[in-house]
C-alpha positions in Angstrom: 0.0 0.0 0.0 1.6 2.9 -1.1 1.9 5.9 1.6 0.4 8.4 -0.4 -3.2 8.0 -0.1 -5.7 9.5 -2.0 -8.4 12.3 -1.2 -10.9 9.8 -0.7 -9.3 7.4 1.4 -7.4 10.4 3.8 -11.5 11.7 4.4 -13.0 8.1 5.0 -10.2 7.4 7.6 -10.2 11.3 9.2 -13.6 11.2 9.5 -13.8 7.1 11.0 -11.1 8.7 13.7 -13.0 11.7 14.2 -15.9 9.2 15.5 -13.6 7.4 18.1 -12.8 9.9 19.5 -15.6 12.2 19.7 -17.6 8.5 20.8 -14.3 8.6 23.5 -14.7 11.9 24.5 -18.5 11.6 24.9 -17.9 8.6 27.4 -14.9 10.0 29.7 -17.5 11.6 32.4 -18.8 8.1 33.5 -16.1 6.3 32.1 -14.0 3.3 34.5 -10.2 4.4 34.5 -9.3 0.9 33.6 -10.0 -2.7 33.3 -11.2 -4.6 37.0 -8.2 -6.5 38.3 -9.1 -10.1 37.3 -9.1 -9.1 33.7 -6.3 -6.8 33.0 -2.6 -8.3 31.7 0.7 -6.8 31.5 2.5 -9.6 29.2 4.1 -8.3 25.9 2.9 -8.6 22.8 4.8 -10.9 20.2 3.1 -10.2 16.8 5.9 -10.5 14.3 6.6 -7.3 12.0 3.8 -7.3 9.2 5.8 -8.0 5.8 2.5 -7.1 3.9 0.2 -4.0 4.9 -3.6 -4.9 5.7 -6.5 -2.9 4.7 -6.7 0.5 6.3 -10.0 0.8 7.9 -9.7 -2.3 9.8 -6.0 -1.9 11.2 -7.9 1.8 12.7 -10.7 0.2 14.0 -9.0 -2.6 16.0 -6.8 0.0 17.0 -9.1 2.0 18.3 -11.4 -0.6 19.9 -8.3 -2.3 21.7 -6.7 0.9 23.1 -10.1 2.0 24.5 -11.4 -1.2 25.8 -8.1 -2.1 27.9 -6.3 1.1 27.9 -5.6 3.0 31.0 -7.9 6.4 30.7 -6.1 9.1 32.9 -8.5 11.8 30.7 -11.2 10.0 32.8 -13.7 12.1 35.2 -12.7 9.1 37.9 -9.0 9.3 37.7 -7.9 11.0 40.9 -3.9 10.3 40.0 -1.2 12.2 38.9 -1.2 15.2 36.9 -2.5 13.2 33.8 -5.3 15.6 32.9 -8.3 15.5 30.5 -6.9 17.1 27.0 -8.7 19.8 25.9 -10.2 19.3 22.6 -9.0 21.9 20.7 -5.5 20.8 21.8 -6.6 17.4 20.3 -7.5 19.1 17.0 -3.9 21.2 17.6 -1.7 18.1 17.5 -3.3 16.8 14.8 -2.2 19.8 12.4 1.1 19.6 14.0 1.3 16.0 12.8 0.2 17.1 9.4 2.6 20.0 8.9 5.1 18.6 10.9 7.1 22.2 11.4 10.5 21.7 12.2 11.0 24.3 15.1 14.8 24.1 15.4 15.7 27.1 13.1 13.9 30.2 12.5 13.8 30.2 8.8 12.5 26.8 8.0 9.5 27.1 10.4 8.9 31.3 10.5 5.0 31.5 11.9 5.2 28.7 14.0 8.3 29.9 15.4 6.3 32.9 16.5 3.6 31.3 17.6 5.9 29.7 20.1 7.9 32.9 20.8 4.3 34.5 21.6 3.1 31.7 23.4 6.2 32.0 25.7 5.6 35.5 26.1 2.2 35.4 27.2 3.7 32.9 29.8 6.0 35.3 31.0 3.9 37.7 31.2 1.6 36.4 33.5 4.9 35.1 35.7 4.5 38.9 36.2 8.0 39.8 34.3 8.5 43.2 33.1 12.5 42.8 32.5 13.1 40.8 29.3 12.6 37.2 29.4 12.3 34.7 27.4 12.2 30.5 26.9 11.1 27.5 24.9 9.0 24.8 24.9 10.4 21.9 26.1 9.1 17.6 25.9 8.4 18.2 29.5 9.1 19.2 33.6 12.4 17.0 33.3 13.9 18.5 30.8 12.8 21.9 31.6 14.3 21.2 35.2 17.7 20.0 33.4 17.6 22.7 31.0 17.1 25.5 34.1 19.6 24.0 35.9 22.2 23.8 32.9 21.6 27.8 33.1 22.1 28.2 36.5 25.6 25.9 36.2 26.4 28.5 33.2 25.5 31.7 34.9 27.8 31.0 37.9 30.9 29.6 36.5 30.8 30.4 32.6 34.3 28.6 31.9 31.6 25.2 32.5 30.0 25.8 29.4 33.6 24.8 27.0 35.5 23.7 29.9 33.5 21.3 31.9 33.3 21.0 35.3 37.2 20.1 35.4 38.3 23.6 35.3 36.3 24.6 38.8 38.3 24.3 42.1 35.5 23.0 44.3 33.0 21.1 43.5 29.4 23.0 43.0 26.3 22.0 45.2 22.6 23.0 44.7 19.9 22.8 46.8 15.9 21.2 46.8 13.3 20.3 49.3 12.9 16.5 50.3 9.8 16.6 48.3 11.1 18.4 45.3 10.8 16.0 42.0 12.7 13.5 41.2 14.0 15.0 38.0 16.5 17.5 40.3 18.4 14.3 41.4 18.4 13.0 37.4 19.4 16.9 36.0 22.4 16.6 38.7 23.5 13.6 37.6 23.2 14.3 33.9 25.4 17.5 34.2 27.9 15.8 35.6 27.6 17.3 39.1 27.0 13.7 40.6 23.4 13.5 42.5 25.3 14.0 45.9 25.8 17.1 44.6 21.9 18.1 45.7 21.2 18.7 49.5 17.9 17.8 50.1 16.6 19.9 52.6 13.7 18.9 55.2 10.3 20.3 55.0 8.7 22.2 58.2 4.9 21.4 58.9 3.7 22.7 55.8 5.6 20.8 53.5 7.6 23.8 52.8 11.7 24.0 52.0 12.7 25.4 55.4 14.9 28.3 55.1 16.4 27.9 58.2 18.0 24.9 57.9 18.6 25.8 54.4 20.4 28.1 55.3 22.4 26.7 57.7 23.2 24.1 55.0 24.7 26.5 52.3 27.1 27.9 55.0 28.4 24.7 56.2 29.0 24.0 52.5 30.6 27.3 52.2 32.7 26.1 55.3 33.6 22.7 53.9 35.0 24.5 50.8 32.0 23.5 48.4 30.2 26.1 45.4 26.7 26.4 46.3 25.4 27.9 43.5 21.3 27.0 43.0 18.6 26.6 44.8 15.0 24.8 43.5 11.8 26.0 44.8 8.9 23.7 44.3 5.7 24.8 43.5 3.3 22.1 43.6 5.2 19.2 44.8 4.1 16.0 43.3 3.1 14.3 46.3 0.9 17.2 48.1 0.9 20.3 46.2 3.1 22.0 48.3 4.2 25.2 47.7 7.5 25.9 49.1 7.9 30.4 50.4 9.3 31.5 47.2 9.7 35.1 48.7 12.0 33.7 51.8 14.2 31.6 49.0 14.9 34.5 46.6 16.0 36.3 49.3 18.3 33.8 50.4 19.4 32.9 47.1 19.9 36.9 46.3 22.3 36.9 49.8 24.3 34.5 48.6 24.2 34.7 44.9 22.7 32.0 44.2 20.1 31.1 40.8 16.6 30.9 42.1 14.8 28.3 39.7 10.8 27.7 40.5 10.1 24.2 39.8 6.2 25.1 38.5 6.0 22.4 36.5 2.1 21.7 38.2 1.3 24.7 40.8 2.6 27.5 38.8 0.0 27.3 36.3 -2.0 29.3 39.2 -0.4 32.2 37.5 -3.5 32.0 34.8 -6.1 32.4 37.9 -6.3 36.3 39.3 -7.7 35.2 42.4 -5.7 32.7 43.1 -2.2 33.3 42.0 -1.0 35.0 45.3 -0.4 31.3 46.2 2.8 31.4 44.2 3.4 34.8 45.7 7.3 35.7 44.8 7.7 33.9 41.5 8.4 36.7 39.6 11.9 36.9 41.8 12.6 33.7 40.0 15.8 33.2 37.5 14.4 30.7 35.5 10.6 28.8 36.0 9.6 25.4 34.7 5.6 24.9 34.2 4.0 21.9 32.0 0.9 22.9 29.9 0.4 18.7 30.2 -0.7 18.9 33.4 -3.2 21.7 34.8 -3.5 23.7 31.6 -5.6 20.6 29.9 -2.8 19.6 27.3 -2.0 16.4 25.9 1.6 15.2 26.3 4.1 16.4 26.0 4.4 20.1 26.4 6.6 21.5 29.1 7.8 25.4 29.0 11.3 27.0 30.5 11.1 30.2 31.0 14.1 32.4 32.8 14.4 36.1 33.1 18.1 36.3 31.8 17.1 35.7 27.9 21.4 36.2 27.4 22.0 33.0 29.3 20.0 30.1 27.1 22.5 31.0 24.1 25.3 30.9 26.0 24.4 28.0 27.7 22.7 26.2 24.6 24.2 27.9 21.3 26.1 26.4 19.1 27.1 27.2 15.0 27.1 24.4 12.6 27.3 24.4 9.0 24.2 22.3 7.9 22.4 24.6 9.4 20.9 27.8 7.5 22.7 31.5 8.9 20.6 34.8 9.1 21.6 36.8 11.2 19.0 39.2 10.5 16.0 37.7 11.7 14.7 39.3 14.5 13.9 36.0 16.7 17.3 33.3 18.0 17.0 29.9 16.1 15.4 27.6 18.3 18.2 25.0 18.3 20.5 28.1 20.2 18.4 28.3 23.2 17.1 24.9 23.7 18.7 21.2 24.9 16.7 20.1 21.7 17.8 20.3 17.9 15.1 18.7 15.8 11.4 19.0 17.7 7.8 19.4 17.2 5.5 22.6 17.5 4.7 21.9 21.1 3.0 25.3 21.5 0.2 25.0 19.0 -2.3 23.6 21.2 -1.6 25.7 24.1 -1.6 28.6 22.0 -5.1 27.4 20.2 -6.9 26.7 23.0 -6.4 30.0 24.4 -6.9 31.6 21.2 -10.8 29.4 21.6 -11.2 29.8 25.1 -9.3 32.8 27.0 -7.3 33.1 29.8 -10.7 33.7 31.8 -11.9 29.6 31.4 -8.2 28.4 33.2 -9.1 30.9 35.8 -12.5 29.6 35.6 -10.9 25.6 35.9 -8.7 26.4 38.9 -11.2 28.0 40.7 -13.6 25.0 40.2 -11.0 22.4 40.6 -9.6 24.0 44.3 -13.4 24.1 45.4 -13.5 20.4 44.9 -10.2 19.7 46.6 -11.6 21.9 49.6 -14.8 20.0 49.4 -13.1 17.1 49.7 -10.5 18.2 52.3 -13.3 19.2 54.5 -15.1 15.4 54.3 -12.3 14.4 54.9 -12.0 16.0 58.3 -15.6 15.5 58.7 -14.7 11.3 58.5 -15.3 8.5 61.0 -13.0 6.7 58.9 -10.5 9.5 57.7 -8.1 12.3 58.9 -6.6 15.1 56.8 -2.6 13.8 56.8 -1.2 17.6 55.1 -2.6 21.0 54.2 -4.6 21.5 51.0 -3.2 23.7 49.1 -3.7 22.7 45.8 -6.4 20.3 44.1 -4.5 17.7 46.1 -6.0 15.8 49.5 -3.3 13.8 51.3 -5.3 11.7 53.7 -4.9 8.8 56.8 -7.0 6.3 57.8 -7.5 7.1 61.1 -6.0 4.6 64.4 -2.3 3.0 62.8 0.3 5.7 63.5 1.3 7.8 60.4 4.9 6.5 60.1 4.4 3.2 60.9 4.5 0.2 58.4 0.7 -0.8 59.4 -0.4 2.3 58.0 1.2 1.9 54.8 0.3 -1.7 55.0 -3.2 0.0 55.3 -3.4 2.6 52.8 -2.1 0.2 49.7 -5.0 -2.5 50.6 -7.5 0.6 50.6 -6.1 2.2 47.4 -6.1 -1.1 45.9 -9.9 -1.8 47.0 -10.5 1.7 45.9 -9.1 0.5 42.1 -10.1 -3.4 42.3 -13.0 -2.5 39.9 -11.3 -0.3 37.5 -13.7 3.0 37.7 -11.9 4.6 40.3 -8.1 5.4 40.5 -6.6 6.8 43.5 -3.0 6.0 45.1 -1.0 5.7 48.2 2.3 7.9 48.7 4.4 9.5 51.4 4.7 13.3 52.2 7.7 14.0 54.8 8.3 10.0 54.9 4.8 9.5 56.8 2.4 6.9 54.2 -0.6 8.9 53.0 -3.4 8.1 50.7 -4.0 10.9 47.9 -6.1 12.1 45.6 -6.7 14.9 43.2 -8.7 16.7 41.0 -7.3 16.7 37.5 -10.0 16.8 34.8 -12.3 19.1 34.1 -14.9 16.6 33.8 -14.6 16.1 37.2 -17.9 17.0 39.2 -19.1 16.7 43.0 -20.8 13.4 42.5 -17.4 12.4 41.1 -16.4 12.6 44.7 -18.8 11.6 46.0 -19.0 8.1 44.7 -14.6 8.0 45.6 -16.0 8.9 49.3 -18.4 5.9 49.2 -15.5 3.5 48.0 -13.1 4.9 50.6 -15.6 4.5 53.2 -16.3 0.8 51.9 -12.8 0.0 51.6 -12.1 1.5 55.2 -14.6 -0.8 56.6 -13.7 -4.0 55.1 -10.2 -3.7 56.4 
């Protein structure tokens, strides 16, 4: 079959894909998250590669049918997971021109408007950071590498000679600095640059889940003492586990004392910044050097889509330029080449469906999604403190609820003994997902509003299952 299909053939198969997933889309507020336990498998498939193509429609269909019936739907209402939202249509409709045009975004003249969608799309970012000195940034595959990428800046900012001379030519070894909930991707960007992941102090969080500055402190001079570089330090915003939001005023002034890189680790929490009433809960961020936030989580995107933004533009082509031959040189155009500011050299158009949907929907329905989605997680907060069965285990601060099942100590081994038999009675059926975690090493059982399908009786019917579960063991 030749890969050039014709007119009539691309509009049967468009339109027969159109229908799954309008028919998908249709079913996600009622939907079970996945298969119940008894039926689902995990062994690999072993179809040898097809030598001869079969006929189009059917290869869709089954395709279609299989991934639906016995795939794992985090766009469900149910799923009360990880930061696996429901896409937002138009983004759907986004990624599918992207596939279609397939821009190549690493140079400036062989992509031209999509480039500047993307340079506006970062702008409009930055500007609701609450920048007024120039910034600027790039779309990145996602938090990870937007945490690497910040953090490759940072290394570059304080000790230029890095950038050509590697961490060889410094006389003490450099050391950076991140809650002990702060995301796993700080530990992986240390090791990846070479710094070695001992190189990260982890410090402990005080009874808000917050970095504490005091011992933070206390850390970076003992470093200082022991003849070490400090020369970062990571703010979370939104920790994975509870939302936490560490005092982003108290580090930047820290990190301005002792010149250090502030870098905001917004990857889930610092989308807030699109809600007016409610982005005082990432009070300070505009003190930031460089902030990380993923569209594929509380904006609504599909994957991947993660931005880096920093508020020294000079440093992402000294960190990431380079000059090549193959590549086209034109000095004159009045935006960088994408492939000078970016850990990336070939990539999509990653903006497109951020930049669509808000073209569709406004600014005003994200402020309009928080605000809905913190009102559940406060509804759900308070029934949990309301509970014969439950107690509230860490603030609510975002549309995450960290709860206990009330009588086996928090940090014992019962409770987390506990928790996983009720988060796995929760999920035995396959319409609910929920899971069971630790926040400041204490087991916890957590949920959280993602979708925007998500409604009270949503909760309502995870409350009955909790309840159900909590009495059976």
């Amino acid at each position: 079959m030749s890969f050039d299909l014709d007119s009539k053939t691309r509009r049967r198969l468009g339109y027969k894909m159109i229908d799954w997933v309008d028919e998908y889309f249709s079913s996600l507020p009622d939907r079970p998250v996945q298969l119940p336990i008894e039926q689902r498998t995990f062994a690999a498939l072993a179809d040898r590669m097809p030598e001869q193509g079969q006929e189009a429609e059917a290869v869709l269909n089954e395709a279609c049918q299989e991934l639906i019936d016995k795939g794992f739907h985090v766009p469900a209402a149910n799923y009360f997971g990880l930061m696996n939202p429901t896409p937002a249509y138009l983004a759907v409709l986004a990624e599918t021109l992207v596939a279609a045009l397939n821009p190549q975004l690493a140079s400036l003249a062989r992509s031209q408007l999509a480039s500047k969608i993307e340079a506006e799309t970062v702008r409009w970012i930055g500007e609701r950071v609450g920048w007024r000195v120039p910034f600027d940034g790039t779309f990145t595959s996602g938090g990870n590498e937007a945490n690497f990428s910040a953090l490759a800046l940072a290394l570059a900012w304080r000790f230029p000679e890095v950038v050509e001379s590697g961490l060889a030519s410094l006389s003490k070894p450099p050391v950076l600095y991140a809650s002990s909930e702060a995301h796993h991707s700080i530990d992986k960007s240390a090791g990846l640059l070479g710094l070695g992941r001992r190189a990260l102090r982890r410090i402990p969080v005080d009874d808000r889940i917050q970095l504490d500055p005091v011992r933070l402190e206390s850390t970076i001079q003992d470093d200082l003492k022991q003849g070490l570089q400090p020369f970062a330090i990571v703010a979370s915003a939104g920790t994975t586990n509870s939302g936490a939001i560490d005092d982003i005023p108290a580090l930047a002034d820290l990190a301005r004392r002792y010149e250090l890189w502030l870098h905001v680790d917004g990857a889930y929490g610092a989308a807030v910044i699109f809600s007016d009433h409610h982005r005082n809960l990432v009070r300070g961020i505009a003190q930031a050097d460089s902030v990380t936030i993923d569209p594929h989580k509380w904006l609504a995107m599909p994957f991947a889509a993660g931005v880096l933004l920093t508020s020294h533009p000079e440093m992402l082509q000294k960190t990431f330029g380079v000059s090549t031959p193959y590549m086209p040189h034109a000095s004159s155009l009045p935006l960088l080449d994408n492939f000078k500011i970016s850990v990336q050299w070939s990539r999509r158009m990653n903006s497109l469906k951020l930049w669509l949907t808000l073209r569709v929907h406004g600014r005003l329905a994200y402020e309009e999604l928080i605000d809905q989605q913190l009102r559940l997680a406060e509804s759900f907060a308070d029934w949990t403190t309301k509970s014969r069965e439950f107690v509230l285990a860490a603030p609510q601060i975002l549309p995450i609820v960290n709860f206990c099942l009330k009588g086996p100590a928090r940090d014992s081994e019962a409770a987390a003994a506990a928790h996983a038999r009720i988060a796995s009675e929760v999920c035995a059926d396959g319409r609910l997902w929920i899971s069971e975690t630790r926040v400041a090493g204490n087991s916890v059982l957590r949920m959280m509003v993602i979708s925007y399908l998500t409604e009270e009786k949503h909760l309502q019917s995870l409350q009955r299952a909790l309840i159900k579960a909590a009495r059976k063991i």
